[in-house]
N, C-alpha and C positions, 0 to 999 in steps of 0.2 A: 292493614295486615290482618287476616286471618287468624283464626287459631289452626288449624289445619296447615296452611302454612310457613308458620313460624315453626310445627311441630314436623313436617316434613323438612326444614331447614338445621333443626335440631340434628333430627335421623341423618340426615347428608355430613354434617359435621361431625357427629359420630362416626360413621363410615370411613370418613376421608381420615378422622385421629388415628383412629385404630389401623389402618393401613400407614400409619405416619406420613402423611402425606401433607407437602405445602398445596397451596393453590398455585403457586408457578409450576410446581411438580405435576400439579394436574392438566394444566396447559398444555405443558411435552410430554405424558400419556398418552391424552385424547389427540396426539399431532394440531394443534391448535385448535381443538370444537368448542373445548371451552373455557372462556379468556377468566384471569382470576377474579377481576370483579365482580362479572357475571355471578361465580359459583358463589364469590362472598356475600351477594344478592339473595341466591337464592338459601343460604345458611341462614341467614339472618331475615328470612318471611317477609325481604321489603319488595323481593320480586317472584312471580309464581310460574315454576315451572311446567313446561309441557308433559307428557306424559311419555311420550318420546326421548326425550329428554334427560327426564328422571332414568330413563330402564339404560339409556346411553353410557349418562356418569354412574349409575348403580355399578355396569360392568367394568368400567372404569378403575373401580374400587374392587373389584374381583366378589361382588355381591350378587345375592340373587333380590332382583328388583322387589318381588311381591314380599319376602321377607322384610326386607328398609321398608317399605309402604305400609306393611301391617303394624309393624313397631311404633311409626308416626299414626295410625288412626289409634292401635290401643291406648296412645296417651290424651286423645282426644274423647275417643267413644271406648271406655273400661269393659264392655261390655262385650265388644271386638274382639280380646281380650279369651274372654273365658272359653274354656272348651268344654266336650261333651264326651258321658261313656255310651257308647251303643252295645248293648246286650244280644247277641246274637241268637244265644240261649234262648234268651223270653219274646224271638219276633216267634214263635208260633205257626203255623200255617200262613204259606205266604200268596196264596192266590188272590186277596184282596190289589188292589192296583200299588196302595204306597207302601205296605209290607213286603211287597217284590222290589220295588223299586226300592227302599232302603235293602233289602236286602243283596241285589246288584250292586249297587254304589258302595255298600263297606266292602263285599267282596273283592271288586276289584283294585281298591284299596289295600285290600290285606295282600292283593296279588302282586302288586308293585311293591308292595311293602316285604313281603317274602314272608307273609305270616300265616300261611297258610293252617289252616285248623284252630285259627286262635275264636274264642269265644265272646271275647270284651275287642272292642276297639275304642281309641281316644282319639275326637276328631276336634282340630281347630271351629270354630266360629262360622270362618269363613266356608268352609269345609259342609258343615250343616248347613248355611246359607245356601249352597248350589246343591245342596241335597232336597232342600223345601223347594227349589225355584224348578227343578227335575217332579216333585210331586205336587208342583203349581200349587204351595202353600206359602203361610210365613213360614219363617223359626218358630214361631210361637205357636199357631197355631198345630206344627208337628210334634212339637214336645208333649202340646194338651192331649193330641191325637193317642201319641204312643207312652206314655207316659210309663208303664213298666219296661221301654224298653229303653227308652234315650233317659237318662241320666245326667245333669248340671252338675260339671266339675269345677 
């Protein structure tokens, strides 16, 4: 067993409590996809789910899959976890390649978000990850980069 997981088997049995759900219940959900064992398997990290799988019984559970998923790494890797402020104020002149490009990614952000004109943005983890992986960096090496403008919260 894993820590990963046991810590994904956590998040599922989380999920399944709070919807008070048995595992027979979940059986007649899913119209038989997935038998109680199984899921008590994969609760208890003795057996490892698909990824398929997972986003299946997530919706199961009327969850949104990357949320349970994110929940079971932050307890694994804390660091998942933390989130950032981007200063939109201090990006400055954005003709450089990764000051445009952070600059596009929180806006459209703020655009789905309906935030439009807002100054600060607060972005998950993961969130900065596809923002570094967009300006072919790490995390780390973006925060070193922009430092007056991303923020560790």
């Amino acid at each position: 067993m894993s820590e990963l997981s046991i810590a994904v088997g956590r998040a599922l049995r989380r999920a399944r409590n709070t919807r008070g759900l048995t595992l027979h219940e979940v059986r007649r959900l899913s119209d038989g996809a997935f038998k109680p064992s199984a899921v008590g398997a994969y609760e208890r990290g003795e057996r490892q789910i698909t990824v398929e799988r997972f986003c299946d019984l997530s919706h199961v559970y009327g969850m949104s899959p990357d949320r349970l998923l994110l929940g079971a790494l932050a307890t694994v890797w804390p660091e998942s976890r933390a989130s950032v402020v981007v200063h939109l104020d201090r990006l400055g002149p954005v003709e450089d390649g990764t000051r445009r490009a952070v600059a596009d990614f929180v806006a459209d952000i703020h655009k789905s978000r309906g935030e439009v004109g807002a100054r600060t943005i607060v972005l998950r983890a993961a969130d900065l990850d596809g923002l570094a992986v967009l300006c072919s960096r790490t995390r780390q090496d973006l925060i070193r980069e922009l430092p007056e403008v991303i923020e560790l919260s």
